[in-house]
C-alpha positions as CSV (number, residue, x, y, z in Angstrom):
1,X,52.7,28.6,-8.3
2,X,55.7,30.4,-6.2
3,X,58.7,31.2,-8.4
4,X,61.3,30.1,-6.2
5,X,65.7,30.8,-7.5
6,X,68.2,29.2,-5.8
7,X,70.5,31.5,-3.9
8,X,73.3,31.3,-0.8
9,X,72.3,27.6,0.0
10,X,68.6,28.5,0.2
11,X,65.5,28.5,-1.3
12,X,63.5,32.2,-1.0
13,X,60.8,33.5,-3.3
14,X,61.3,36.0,-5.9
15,X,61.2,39.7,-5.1
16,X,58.3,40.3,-7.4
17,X,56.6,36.7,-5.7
18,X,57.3,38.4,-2.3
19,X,56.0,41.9,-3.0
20,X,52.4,40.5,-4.5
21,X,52.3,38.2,-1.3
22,X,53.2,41.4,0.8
23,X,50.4,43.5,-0.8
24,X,47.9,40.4,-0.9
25,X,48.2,40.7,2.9
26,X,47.8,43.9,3.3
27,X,44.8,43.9,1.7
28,X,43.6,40.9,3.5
29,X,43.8,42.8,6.7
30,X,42.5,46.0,5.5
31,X,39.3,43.9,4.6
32,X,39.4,42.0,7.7
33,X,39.8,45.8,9.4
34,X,36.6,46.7,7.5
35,X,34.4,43.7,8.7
36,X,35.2,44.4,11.8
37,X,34.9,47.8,11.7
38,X,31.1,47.1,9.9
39,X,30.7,44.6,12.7
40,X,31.2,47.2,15.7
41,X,29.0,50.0,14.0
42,X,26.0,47.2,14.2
43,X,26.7,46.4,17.7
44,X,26.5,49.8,18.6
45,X,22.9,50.4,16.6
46,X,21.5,47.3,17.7
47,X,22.2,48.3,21.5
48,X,21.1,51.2,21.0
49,X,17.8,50.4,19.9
50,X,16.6,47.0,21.1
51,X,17.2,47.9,24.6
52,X,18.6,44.0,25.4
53,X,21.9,45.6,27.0
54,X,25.2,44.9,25.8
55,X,25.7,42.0,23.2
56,X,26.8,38.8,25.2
57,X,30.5,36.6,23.8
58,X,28.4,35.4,20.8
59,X,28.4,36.6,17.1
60,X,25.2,34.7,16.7
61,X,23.2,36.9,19.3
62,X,24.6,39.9,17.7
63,X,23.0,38.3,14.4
64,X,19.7,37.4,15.5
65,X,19.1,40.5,17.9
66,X,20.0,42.6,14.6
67,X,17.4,40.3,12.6
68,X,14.5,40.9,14.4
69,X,15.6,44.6,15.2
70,X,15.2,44.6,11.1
71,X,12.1,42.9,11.2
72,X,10.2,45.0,13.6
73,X,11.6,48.5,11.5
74,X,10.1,46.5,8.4
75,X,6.8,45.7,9.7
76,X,6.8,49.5,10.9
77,X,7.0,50.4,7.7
78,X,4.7,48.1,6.2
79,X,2.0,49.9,8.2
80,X,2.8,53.0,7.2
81,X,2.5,51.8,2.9
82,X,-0.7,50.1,3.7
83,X,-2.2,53.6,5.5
84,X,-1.9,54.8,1.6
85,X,-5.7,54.1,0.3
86,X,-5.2,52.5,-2.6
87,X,-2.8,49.9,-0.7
88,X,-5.4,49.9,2.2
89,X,-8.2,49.1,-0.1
90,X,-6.4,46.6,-2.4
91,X,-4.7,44.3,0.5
92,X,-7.3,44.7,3.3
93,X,-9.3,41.3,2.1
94,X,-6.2,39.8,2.5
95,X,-6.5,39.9,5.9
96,X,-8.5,37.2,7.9
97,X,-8.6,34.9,10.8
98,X,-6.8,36.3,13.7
99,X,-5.1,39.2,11.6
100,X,-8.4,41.8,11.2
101,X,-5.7,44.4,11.1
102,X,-2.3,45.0,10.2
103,X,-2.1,46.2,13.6
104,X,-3.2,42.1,14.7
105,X,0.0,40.9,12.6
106,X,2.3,43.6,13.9
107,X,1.5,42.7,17.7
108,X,1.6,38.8,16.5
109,X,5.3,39.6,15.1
110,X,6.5,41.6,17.9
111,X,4.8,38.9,20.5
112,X,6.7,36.1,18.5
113,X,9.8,38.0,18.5
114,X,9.8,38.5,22.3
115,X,9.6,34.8,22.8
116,X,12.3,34.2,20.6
117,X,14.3,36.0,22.8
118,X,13.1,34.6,26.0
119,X,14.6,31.3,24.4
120,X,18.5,32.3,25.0
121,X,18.2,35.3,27.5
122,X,18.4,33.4,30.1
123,X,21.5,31.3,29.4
124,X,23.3,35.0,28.9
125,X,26.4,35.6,31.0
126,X,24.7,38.4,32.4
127,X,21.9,36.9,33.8
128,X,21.5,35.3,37.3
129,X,23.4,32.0,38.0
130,X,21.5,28.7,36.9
131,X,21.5,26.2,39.7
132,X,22.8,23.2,39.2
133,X,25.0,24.0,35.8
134,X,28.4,25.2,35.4
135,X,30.2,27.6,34.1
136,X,30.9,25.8,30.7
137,X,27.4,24.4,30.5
138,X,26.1,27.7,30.6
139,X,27.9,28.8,28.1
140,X,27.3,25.7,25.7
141,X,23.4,25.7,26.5
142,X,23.6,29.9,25.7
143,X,25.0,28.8,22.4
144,X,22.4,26.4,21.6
145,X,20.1,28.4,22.3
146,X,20.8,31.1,20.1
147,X,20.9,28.6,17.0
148,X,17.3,27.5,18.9
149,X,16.2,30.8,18.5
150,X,17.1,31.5,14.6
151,X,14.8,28.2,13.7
152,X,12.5,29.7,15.8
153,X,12.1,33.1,14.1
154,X,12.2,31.7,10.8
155,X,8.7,29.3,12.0
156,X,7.0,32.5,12.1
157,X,6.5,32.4,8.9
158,X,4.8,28.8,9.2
159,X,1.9,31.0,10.4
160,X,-0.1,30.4,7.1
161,X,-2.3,33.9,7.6
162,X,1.3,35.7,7.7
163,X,2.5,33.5,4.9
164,X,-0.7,34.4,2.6
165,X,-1.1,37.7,3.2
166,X,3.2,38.1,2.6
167,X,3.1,36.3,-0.5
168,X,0.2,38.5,-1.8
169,X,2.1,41.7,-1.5
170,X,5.0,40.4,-2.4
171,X,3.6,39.4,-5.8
172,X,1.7,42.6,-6.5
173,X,4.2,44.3,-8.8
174,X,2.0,47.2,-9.3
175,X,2.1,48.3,-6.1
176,X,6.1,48.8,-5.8
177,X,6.3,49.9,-1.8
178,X,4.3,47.1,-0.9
179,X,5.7,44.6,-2.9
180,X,9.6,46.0,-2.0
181,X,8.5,45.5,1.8
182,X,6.9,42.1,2.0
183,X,9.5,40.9,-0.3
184,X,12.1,42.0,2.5
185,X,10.3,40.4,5.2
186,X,10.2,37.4,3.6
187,X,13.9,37.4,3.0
188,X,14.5,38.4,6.5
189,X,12.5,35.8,7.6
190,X,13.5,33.3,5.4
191,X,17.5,33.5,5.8
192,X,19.2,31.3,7.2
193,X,22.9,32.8,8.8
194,X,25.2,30.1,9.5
195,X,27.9,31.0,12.4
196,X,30.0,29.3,14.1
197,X,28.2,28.6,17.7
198,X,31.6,28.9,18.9
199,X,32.4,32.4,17.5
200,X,33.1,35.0,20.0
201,X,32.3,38.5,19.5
202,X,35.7,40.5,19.2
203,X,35.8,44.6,18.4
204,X,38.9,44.1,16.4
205,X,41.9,41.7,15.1
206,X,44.8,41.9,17.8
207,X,47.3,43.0,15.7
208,X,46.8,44.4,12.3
209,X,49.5,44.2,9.4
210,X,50.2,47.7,8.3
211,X,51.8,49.0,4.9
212,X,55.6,47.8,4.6
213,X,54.7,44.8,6.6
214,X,54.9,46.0,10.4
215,X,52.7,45.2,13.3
216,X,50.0,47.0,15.3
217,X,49.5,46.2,18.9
């Protein structure tokens, strides 16, 4: 509770109340300034390497188009721990049905991934106007879509071949990298990021608080 002594007719906190308020500010923003700054280094990579373009006025397509960017780099690398022998020999029974290869689950991922996409791209600001909708809609439909699409990449794991042959190398402890990469798809898969359809993507706060209080344009 604010210590508050009576003075000229006034009420005004303490100087020692005002100084931990000052500093708890300051601090605020210089975390807000590194969430931001976080959040524009992962724009940049996932443009860089997705090839989608720019990220549209959402946070959430930032979000998922930085998911499945993670997802496909995992898989990559799941390929590469099952080319080890003793992972080849140990998990390849665990393969069957339309997954003969870790190559068949790979192109399955990647195919799954690209229709998750095609879910929202087209509601982008970017993209070619939508007869018969407005501006607004567009934007409201975009949004919805992007939520659309996160339910949508979590279903792949409803595919049960996926699911099994996930859950099998996530439980085998003695095989660490194998275990440590399943176990990371499944969490990638599995999480659920809740964000406000509404958020925009912004590069940084308009005006940061400084030290001793002033403003930054």
């Amino acid at each position: 509770m604010t210590t508050r002594i009576r003075w000229s007719g006034c009420f005004r906190a303490a100087p020692d109340d005002f100084s931990a308020a000052l500093e708890a500010s300051i601090e605020l923003h210089r975390v807000l300034e590194s969430l931001v700054a976080t959040r524009a280094l992962l724009e940049d990579y996932v443009v860089a390497h997705d090839g989608m373009g720019a990220i549209g006025e959402s946070v959430g397509e930032l979000a998922l188009r930085a998911r499945a960017l993670l997802l496909i780099a995992e898989f990559d690398m799941l390929r590469q721990v099952i080319d080890d022998p003793v992972v080849h020999e140990r998990s390849r029974s665990w393969l069957s049905g339309k997954f003969q290869s870790i190559a068949d689950m790979i192109a399955f991922v990647r195919d799954g991934i690209a229709q998750v996409h095609a879910i929202w791209m087209p509601y982008r600001r970017d993209q070619r106007e939508l007869p018969g909708i407005t501006t607004a809609q567009r934007a409201n439909v975009y949004r919805t879509m992007i939520q659309v699409a996160e339910c949508t990449l979590r279903d792949l794991l409803r595919e049960q071949e996926l699911a099994r042959f996930l859950a099998r190398g996530a439980a085998a402890n003695d095989l660490p990298e194998l275990h440590l990469r399943c176990k990371r798809i499944v969490h990638v898969l599995r999480t659920e990021i809740d964000i406000d359809p509404a958020a925009r993507l912004t590069r940084r706060p308009r005006r940061m608080l400084q030290a001793g209080g002033e403003t930054e344009p």
